[in-house]
C-alpha positions as CSV (number, residue, x, y, z in Angstrom):
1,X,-39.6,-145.1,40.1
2,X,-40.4,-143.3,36.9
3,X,-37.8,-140.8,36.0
4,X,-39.7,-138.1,33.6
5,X,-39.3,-134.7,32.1
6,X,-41.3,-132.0,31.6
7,X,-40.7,-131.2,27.9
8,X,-42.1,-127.3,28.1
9,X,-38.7,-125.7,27.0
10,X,-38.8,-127.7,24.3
11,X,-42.4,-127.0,23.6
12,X,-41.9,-125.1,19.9
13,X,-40.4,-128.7,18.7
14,X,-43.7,-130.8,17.0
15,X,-45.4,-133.1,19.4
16,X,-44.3,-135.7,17.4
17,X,-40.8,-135.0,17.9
18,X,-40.8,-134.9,21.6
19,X,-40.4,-138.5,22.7
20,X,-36.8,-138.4,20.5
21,X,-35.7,-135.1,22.0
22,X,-36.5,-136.5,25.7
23,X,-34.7,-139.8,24.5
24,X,-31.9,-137.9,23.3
25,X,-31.4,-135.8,26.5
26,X,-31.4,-139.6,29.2
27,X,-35.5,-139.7,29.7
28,X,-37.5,-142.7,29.5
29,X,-40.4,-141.1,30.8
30,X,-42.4,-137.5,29.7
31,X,-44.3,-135.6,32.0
32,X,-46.5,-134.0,29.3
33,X,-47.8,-130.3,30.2
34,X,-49.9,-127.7,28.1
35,X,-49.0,-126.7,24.9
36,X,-51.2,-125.4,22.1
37,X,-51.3,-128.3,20.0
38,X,-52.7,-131.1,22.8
39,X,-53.9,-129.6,25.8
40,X,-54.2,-126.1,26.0
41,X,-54.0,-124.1,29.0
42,X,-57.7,-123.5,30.3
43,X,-59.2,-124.7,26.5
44,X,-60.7,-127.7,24.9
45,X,-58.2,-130.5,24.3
46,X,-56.8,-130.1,20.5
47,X,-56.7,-133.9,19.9
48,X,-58.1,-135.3,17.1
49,X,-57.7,-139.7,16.2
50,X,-54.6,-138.9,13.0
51,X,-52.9,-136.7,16.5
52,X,-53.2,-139.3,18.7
53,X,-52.2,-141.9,16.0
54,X,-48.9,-139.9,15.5
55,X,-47.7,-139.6,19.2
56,X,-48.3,-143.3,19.6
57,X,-46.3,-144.4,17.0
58,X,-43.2,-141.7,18.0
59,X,-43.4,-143.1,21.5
60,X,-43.0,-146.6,20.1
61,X,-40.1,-145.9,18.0
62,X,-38.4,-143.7,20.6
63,X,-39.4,-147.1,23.4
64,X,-40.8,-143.4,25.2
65,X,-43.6,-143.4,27.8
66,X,-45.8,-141.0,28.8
67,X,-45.4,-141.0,33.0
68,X,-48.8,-138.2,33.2
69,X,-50.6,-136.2,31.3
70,X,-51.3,-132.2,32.7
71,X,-54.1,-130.7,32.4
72,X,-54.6,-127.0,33.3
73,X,-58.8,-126.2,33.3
74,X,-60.7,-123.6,35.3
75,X,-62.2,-126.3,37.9
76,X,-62.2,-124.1,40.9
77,X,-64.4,-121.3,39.4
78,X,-66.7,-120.1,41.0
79,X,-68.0,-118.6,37.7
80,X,-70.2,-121.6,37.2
81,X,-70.5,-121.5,33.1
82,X,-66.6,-121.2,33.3
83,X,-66.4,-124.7,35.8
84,X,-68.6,-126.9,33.8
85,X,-66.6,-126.2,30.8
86,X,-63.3,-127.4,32.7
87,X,-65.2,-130.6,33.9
88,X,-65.9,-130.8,30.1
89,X,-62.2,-130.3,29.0
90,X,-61.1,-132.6,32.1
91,X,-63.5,-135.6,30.9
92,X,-62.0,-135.6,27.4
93,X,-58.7,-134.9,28.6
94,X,-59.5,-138.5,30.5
95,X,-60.3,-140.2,27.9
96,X,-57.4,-139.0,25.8
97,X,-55.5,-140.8,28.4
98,X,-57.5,-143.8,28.0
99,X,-56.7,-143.8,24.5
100,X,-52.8,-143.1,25.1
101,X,-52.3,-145.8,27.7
102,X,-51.9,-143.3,30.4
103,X,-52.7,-144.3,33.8
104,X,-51.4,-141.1,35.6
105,X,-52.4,-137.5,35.2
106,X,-51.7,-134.1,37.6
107,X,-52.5,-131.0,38.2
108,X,-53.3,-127.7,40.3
109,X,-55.8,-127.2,43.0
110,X,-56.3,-123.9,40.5
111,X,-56.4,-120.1,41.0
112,X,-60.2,-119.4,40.3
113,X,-61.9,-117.5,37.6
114,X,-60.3,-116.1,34.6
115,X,-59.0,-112.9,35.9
116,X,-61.4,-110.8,33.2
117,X,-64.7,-112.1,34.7
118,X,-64.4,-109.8,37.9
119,X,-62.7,-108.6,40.6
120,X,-58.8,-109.7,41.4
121,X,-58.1,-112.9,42.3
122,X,-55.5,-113.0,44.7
123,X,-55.6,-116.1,47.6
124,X,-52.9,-114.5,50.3
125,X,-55.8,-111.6,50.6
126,X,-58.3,-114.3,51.5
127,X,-60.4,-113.0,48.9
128,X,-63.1,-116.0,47.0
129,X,-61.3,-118.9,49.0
130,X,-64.2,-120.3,49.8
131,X,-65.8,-119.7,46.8
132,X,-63.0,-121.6,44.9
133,X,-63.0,-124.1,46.9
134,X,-66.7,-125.0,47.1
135,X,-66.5,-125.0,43.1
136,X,-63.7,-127.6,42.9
137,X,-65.2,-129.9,45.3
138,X,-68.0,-129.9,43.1
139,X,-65.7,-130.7,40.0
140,X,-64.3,-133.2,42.3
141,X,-67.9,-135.1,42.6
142,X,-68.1,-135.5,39.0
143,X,-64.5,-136.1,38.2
144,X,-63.1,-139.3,41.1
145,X,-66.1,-141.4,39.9
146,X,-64.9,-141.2,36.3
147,X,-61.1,-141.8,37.5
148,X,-62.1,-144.5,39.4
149,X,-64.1,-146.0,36.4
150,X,-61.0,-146.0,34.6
151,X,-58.3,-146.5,36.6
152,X,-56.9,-143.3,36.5
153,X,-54.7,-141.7,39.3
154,X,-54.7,-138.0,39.8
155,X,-51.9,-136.6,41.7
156,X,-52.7,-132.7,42.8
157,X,-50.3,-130.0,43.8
158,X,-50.8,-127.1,45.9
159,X,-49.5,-123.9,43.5
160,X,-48.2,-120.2,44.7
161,X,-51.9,-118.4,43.9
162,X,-53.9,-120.7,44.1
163,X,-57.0,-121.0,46.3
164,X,-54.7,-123.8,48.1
165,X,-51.1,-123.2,48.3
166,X,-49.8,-124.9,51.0
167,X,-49.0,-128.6,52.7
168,X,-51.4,-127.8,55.1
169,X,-54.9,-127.9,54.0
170,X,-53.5,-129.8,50.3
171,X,-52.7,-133.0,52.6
172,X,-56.1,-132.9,54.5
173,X,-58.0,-132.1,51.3
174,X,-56.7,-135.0,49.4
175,X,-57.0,-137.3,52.1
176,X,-61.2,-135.9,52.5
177,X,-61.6,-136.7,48.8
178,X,-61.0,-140.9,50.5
179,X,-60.0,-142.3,46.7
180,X,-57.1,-144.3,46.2
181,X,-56.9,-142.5,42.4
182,X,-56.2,-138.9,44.0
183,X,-53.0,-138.5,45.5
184,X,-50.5,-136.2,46.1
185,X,-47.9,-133.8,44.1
186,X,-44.7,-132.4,46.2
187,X,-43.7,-129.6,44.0
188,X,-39.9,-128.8,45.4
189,X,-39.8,-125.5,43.6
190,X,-42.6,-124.4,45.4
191,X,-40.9,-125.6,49.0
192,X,-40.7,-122.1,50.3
193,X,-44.3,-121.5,50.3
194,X,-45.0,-124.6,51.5
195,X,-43.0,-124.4,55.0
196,X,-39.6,-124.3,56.3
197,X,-38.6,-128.2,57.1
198,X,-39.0,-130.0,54.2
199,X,-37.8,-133.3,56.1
200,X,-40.7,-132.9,58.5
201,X,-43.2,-132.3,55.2
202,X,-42.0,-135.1,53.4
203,X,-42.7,-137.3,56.0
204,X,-45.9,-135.6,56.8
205,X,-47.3,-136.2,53.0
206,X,-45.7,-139.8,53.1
207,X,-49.5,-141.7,53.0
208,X,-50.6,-139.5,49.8
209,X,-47.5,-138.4,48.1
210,X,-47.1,-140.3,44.5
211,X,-45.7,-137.7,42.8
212,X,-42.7,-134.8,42.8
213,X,-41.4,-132.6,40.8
214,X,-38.1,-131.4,40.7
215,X,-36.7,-128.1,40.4
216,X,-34.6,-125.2,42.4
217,X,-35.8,-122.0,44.0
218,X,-34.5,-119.3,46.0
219,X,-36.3,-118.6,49.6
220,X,-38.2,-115.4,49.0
221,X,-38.8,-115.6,53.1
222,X,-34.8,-115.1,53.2
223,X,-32.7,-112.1,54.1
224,X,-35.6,-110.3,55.9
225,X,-37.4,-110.7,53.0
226,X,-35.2,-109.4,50.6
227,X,-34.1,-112.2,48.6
228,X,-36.0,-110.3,45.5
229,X,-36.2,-106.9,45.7
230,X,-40.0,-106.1,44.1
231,X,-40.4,-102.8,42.8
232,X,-42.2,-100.7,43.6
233,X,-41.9,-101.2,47.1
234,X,-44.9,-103.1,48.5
235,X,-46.4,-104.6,45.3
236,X,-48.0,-107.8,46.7
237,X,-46.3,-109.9,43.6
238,X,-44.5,-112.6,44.7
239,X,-41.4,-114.5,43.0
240,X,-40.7,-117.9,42.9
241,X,-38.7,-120.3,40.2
242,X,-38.0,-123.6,38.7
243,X,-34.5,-124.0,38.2
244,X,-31.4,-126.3,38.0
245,X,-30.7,-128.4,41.0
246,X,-27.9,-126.4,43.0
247,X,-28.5,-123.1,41.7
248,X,-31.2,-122.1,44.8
249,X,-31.7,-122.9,47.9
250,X,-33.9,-126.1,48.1
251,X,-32.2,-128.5,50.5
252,X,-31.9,-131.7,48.2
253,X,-29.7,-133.8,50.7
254,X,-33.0,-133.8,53.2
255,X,-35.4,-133.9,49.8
256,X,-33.8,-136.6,48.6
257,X,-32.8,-138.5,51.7
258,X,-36.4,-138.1,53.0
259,X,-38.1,-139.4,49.9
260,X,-35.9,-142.9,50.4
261,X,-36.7,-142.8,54.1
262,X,-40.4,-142.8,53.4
263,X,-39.9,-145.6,50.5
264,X,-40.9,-142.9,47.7
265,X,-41.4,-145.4,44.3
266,X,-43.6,-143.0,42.2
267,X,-43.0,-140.4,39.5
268,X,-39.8,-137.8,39.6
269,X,-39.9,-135.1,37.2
270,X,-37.1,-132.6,36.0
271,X,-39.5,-129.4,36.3
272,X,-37.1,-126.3,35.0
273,X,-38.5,-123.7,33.1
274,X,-35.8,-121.2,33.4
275,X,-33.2,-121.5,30.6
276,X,-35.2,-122.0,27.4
277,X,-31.5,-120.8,25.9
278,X,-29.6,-124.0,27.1
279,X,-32.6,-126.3,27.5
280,X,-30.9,-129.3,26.1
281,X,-28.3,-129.2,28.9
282,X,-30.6,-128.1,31.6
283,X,-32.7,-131.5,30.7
284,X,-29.3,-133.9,31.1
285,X,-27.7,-131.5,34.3
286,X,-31.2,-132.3,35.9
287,X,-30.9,-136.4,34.6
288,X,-27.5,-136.7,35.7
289,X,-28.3,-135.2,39.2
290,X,-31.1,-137.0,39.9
291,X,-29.4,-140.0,39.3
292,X,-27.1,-139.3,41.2
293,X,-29.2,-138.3,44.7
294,X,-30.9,-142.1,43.8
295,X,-27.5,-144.2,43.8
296,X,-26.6,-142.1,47.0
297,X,-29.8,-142.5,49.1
298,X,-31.7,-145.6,47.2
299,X,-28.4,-147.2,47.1
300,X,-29.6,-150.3,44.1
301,X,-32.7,-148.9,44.8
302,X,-35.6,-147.8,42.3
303,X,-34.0,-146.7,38.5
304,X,-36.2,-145.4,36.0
C-alpha cells in the first residue's frame, strides 16, 4: 500500500520544495493535484524539460515518490472545441508521467462545460447528463488506448456535480470501459452522496477499486436535512468537506475494516483541504491516524 498526500495546502510552497515538506510531515508518497505551476486546473500543462529536471532531482534527494499525478481537463464537454482541448492537455499530461516515472494518475468523471459557454450546469437537475456523458466516452476512446500503450493506470472518482456522482453508475461505467488501466477512486469525503452503508459500497467496488482518498465530512442528509443550514432557504447549493479524520461523520471503523476485508493494497491518500492555517499538523494528525486504522485492521499488513 502507498500511503500519499495530497500537497494542495501546501500549494504556495515551490514545486521543488514539496517532496521535503511531505517528507518532513511522515509521507513517502505525494498525490500530486493542480497547481499553477504543473498542471493547471482545466489548462495546458506548464511543464517544460529544466521543470521536470528539478522535481526529479528533489524527489531523489527527499527518497520521495510521486503515487499519481491529477489532472483536472474539461473531457466531458459537450462543447466539442472545449473537449478536444482536454484530450490535448490529458495526452501531454500522459506523457509528463512517462517522463516522471509515474505509473498512476486520477481524476473526475467531470462537471461539463465551462460554466460561461451556456446555460447552468447542474447534474441533480438532470440537465446535459447525457450530453456529458456521451462527450467523455468519446475522450475515453482516444485516451485507454494511449494508457494501455504506456502502462498507465487511471483511477476515476465520482465528484458532488458532476455528470456522475454516485457508486452506482461510476462502478458499471468503469467496469464498461473493460481495461485493466482504468479503475476505481473511493473518495470518503464524498461518502454521503455516494449512499448510506459504506461497508456494503466498499465491498461492492471491491473488483475496480485501486484507489481512496481520505478525508472527513459531515452527512448533509442528517438532522432532516439540516446539518447545514443554506441560506436563503431553498438554494440548490449543496455542502460537503474534506476534513480531519474524527472531526465528521464518516464511519472509519467500517471504512477501514472493510478495505482489509476486501484485501485493499493500492493507494491511500490524506485528502484535507480545510485548515490551510494549521496544514503542517493536519498532514501528520491524518499520517498518524491512518497508521493507526492499518496496524488495527491489517494487523503486519501493507505499510507504505
Amino acid at each position: 500500500m502507498r500511503i500519499a498526500i495530497d500537497p494542495f495546502m501546501h500549494r504556495h510552497l515551490p514545486l521543488e520544495a514539496i517532496p521535503a515538506k511531505v517528507k518532513e510531515l511522515g509521507y513517502d508518497w505525494i498525490e500530486l493535484s493542480p497547481r499553477g505551476d504543473f498542471l493547471e486546473w482545466f489548462k495546458a500543462p506548464r511543464v517544460f524539460p529544466d521543470r521536470i529536471k528539478s522535481l526529479k532531482q528533489a524527489l531523489k534527494d527527499t527518497d520521495v515518490g510521486i503515487a499519481s499525478l491529477l489532472p483536472m481537463y474539461r473531457w466531458a464537454s459537450n462543447d466539442e472545441t472545449e473537449r478536444q482541448a482536454a484530450v490535448r492537455h490529458w495526452k501531454r499530461a500522459i506523457e509528463i508521467a512517462v517522463e516522471l516515472g509515474v505509473e498512476t494518475m486520477n481524476s473526475e468523471f467531470g462537471r461539463g462545460p465551462h460554466p460561461d459557454k451556456g446555460s447552468c450546469y447542474c447534474c441533480h437537475t438532470g440537465s446535459m447528463i447525457e450530453a456529458c456523458e456521451d462527450a467523455w466516452w468519446r475522450s475515453m476512446e482516444e485516451l485507454v488506448p494511449i494508457l494501455e500503450r504506456e502502462g498507465i493506470q487511471l483511477n476515476i472518482e465520482p465528484h458532488p456535480e458532476d455528470w456522475c456522482e454516485t457508486i452506482q453508475p461510476a462502478l458499471d461505467i468503469i467496469r464498461t470501459v473493460n481495461s485493466r488501466n482504468v479503475r476505481f477512486l473511493y473518495c470518503a469525503p464524498h461518502t454521503f452522496y455516494f449512499g448510506d452503508d459504506t461497508r456494503a459500497m466498499l465491498r461492492e467496488a471491491a473488483d475496480v477499486l485501486a484507489h481512496v482518498h481520505v478525508g472527513d465530512t459531515f452527512n448533509h442528509k442528517a438532522s432532516s436535512g439540516l446539518r447545514y443550514i443554506l441560506n436563503p432557504p431553498g438554494t440548490q447549493a449543496r455542502v460537503h468537506q474534506h476534513l480531519n479524520i474524527g472531526q465528521g461523520e464518516v464511519p472509519w471503523d467500517d471504512f477501514f475494516g472493510t478495505l482489509a476485508e476486501i484485501g485493499f493494497d493500492g493507494i491511500m491518500t490524506a485528502c484535507v483541504f480545510a485548515w490551510e492555517d494549521k496544514a503542517d499538523h493536519s498532514g501528520r494528525f491524518m499520517r498518524a491516524e491512518m497508521q493507526k486504522y492499518i496496524d488495527q485492521y491489517w494487523k503486519k499488513g501493507p505499510q507504505a
